[in-house]
Wavefront OBJ file of the C-alpha trace (Angstrom):
o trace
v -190.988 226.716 85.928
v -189.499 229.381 84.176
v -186.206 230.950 83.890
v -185.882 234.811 82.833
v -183.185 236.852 83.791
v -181.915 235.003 86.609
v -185.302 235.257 87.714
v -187.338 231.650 88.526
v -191.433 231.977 87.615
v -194.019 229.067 88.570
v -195.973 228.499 85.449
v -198.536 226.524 85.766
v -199.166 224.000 89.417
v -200.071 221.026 87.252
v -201.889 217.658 89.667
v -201.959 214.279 87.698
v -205.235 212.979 87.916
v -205.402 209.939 85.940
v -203.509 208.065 83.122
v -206.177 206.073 81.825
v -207.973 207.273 78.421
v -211.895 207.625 79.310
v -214.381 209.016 76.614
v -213.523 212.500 77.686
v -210.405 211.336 75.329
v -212.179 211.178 72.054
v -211.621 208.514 69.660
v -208.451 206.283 68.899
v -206.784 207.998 66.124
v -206.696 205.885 62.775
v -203.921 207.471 60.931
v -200.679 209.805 62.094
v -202.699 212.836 61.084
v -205.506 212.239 63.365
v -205.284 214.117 66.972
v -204.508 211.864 69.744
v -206.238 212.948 72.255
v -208.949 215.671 70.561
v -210.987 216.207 73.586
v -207.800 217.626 75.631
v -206.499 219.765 73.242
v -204.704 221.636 75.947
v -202.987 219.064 77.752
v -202.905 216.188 74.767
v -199.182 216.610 74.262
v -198.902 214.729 77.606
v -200.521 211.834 75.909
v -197.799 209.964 73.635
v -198.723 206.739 73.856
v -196.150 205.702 70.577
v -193.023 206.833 73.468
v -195.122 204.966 75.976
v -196.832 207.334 77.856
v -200.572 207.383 78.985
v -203.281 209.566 78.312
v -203.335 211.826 80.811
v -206.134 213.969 82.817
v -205.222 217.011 85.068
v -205.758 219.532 87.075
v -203.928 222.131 86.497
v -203.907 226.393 86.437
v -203.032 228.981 83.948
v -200.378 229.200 82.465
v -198.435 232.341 82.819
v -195.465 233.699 83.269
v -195.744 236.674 86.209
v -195.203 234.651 89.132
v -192.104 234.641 90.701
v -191.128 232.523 93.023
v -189.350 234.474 96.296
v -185.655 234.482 96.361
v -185.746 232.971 99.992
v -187.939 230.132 98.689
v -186.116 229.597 95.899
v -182.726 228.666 98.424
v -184.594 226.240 99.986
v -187.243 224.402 97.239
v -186.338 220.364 97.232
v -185.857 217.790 95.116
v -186.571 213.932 95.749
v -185.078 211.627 93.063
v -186.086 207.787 92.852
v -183.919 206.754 95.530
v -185.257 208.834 97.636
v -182.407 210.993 98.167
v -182.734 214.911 98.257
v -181.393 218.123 96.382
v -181.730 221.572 96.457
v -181.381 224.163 93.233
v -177.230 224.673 92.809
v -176.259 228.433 92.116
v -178.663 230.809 94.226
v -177.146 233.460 94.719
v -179.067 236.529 96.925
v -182.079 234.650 95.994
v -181.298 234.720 92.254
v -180.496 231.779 90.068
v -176.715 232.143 88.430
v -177.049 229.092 86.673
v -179.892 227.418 85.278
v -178.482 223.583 84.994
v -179.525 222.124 87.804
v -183.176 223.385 87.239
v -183.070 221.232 83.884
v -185.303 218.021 83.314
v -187.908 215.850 85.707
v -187.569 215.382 89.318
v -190.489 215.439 91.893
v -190.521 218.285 94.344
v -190.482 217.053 97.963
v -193.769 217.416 99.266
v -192.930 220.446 101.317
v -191.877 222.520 98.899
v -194.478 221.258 96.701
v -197.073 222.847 99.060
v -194.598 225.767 99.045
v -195.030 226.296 95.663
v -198.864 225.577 95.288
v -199.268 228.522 98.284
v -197.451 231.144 95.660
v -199.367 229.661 92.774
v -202.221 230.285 94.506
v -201.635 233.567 96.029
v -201.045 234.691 92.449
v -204.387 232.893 91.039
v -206.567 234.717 93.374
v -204.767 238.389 92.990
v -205.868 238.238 89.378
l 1 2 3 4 5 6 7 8 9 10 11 12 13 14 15 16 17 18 19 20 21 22 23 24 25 26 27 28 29 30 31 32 33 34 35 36 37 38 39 40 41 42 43 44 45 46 47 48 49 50 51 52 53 54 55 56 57 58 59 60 61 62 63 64 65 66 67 68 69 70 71 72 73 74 75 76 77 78 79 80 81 82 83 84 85 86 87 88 89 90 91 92 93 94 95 96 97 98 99 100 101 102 103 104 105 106 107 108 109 110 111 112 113 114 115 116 117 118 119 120 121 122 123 124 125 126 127 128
């Protein structure tokens, strides 16, 4: 997601696939200066195995920055943390966002407003 002028955008839907490193991966890197993940040059900042992270495959769609999400969707998108208890986004106002703070860092949409989501992303793939 994306923040511009109060404004939220979906910028890319992004579907782990796996977090295993195939051959798809390329080779083991032997020094610092070799890529560590050459054959997923797109997406190999995802692998960082030295912060222990996995390689990582996905599926995923452009990425761009003309899709807004509705103000009345906005209001309502959810959040599930680890415990499994719920949020929504803090200062919508009129379907705008005031303040972008609690947007900030990882959480896991619930899946309704996951599918939510993937339904604009979508709408906006197939208008191009």
């Amino acid at each position: 997601m994306h923040v511009n002028r109060r404004e939220v955008f979906v910028v890319s839907r992004m579907r782990v696939v796996d977090r295993e490193r195939h051959g798809c991966c390329g080779t083991v890197p032997q020094t610092w200066e070799d890529p560590a993940y050459p054959g997923h040059d797109d997406w190999s900042m995802l692998g960082a195995e030295g912060c222990g992270a996995d390689p990582v495959h996905v599926d995923a769609t452009p990425v761009r920055f003309d899709t807004p999400i509705p103000g009345d969707l906005l209001a309502r998108l959810t959040w599930r943390n680890r415990r499994g208890q719920t949020r929504q986004l803090k200062y919508v106002v009129d379907g705008r966002l005031e303040n972008s703070v609690s947007l900030q860092g990882f959480y896991r949409l619930t899946p309704e407003s996951s599918a939510e989501l993937a339904d604009v992303t979508a709408r906006a793939v197939s208008s191009r």
